[in-house]
C-alpha angles and dihedrals in degrees: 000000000000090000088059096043088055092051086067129102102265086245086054088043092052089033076063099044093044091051097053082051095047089051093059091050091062094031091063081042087059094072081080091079091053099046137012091218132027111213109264097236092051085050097045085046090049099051083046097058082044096064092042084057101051088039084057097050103040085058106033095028100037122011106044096050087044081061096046095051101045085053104105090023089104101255129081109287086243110056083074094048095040095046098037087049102044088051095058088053092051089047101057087040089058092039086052085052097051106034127055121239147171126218112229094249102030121089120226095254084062099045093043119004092249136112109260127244123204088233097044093046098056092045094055091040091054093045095059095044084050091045087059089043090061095067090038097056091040093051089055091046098044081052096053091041088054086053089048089052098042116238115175097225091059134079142180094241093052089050093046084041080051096056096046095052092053097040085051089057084044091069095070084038083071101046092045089064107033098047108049086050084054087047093057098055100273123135117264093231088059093034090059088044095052091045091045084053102071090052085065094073095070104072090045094051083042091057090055090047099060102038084046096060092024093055095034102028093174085069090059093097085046102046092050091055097039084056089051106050092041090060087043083055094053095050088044094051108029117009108053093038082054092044105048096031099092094050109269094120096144098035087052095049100053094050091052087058088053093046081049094047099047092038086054098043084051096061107036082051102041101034 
């Protein structure tokens, strides 16, 4: 079966892999159909072991392999994988300006001093969970661009280990959207298409990645950082504050050990 995946063209290797991710977007979506409400503590435990997973992989997945391929390009190994992963930070930052945007568990007064609207809360909800999605699509297809281009320090199990460990943290991106939507008085049916949504925006951010690195292979080191810092950006900024701001910190933080844990042992075996 692995023989005849890596027989594909790299952009149908990362369609699969988005895919897988965008079905657990709207798998985990889909528990609107079963409750109206998830209890708060097994939300907050599941963001957290969200952000342990997307810590893992831009690391393990992206970083360090961004390190191992600029060494012997005549500057420092670093400068790539510093300035690759300052500027997805600053990208995201400048998405999060200019763009509005509601945190899963914050209400709109809080985010901007005004009185809600249903329509206006699920398309801010589903904007933030989309804006994570970006990063997270860009980082599979930039891995199976670096395959594609054949960098020893890739390989098509780390890629495929990549894209499990990010659907899996796409399940309680699903939730975190749908829910609260259900939660609000909308229909499931709308409530699950509105949380399936923000999973479409991986393939299409795959896509990018891998004819990116495939088409311009000196980027590779950059655009792996610039994925990864770009996801460290999104925990920092939006997962572990949702996670921890009901007051679940400890519950939180040990789950994002665990999402950290499983993420890491992923990628060393598999890859």
């Amino acid at each position: 079966m692995l023989d005849f995946f890596l027989d594909l063209h790299p952009v149908v290797q990362a369609l699969i892999a988005t895919s897988f991710t965008w079905g657990m977007t709207a798998l985990g979506a889909a528990l609107v159909f079963a409750t109206k409400t998830l209890n708060q503590k097994l939300l907050d435990s599941m963001l957290g072991f969200a952000g342990g997973v997307m810590i893992a992989a831009s690391f393990w997945s992206l970083l360090s392999p961004a390190l191992d391929m600029a060494e012997g390009d005549g500057l420092p190994a670093w400068i790539p994988a510093a300035v690759g992963f300052l500027l997805g930070g600053l990208f995201l930052w400048g998405v999060d300006k200019i763009l509005p945007h509601l945190h899963p568990n914050s209400s709109i007064e809080e985010a901007e001093g005004i009185q809600p609207s249903k329509k206006r809360r699920s398309t801010l909800l589903v904007l933030a969970i989309t804006l994570h999605n970006i990063p997270e699509g860009l980082a599979v297809g930039v891995a199976f661009g670096a395959v594609a281009a054949e960098f020893p320090s890739s390989s098509l199990a780390g890629a495929i280990a990549l894209g499990i460990g990010i659907g899996i943290q796409n399940f309680p991106e699903g939730v975190a959207v749908s829910m609260p939507l259900r939660r609000d008085g909308m229909s499931r049916m709308k409530s699950f298409m509105y949380g399936q949504f923000s999973g479409m925006v991986e393939p299409i951010s795959a896509v990018i990645g891998v004819l990116a690195v495939t088409l311009i292979e000196p980027l590779l080191p950059y655009a792996l950082s610039f994925a990864a810092g770009a996801m460290i950006f999104v925990v920092a900024e939006e997962v572990i504050p949702g996670s921890q701001e009901e007051g679940n910190k400890d519950l939180a933080s040990m789950t994002l050990m665990i999402g950290f844990t499983v993420m890491m042992i992923l990628d060393v075996a598999l890859g």
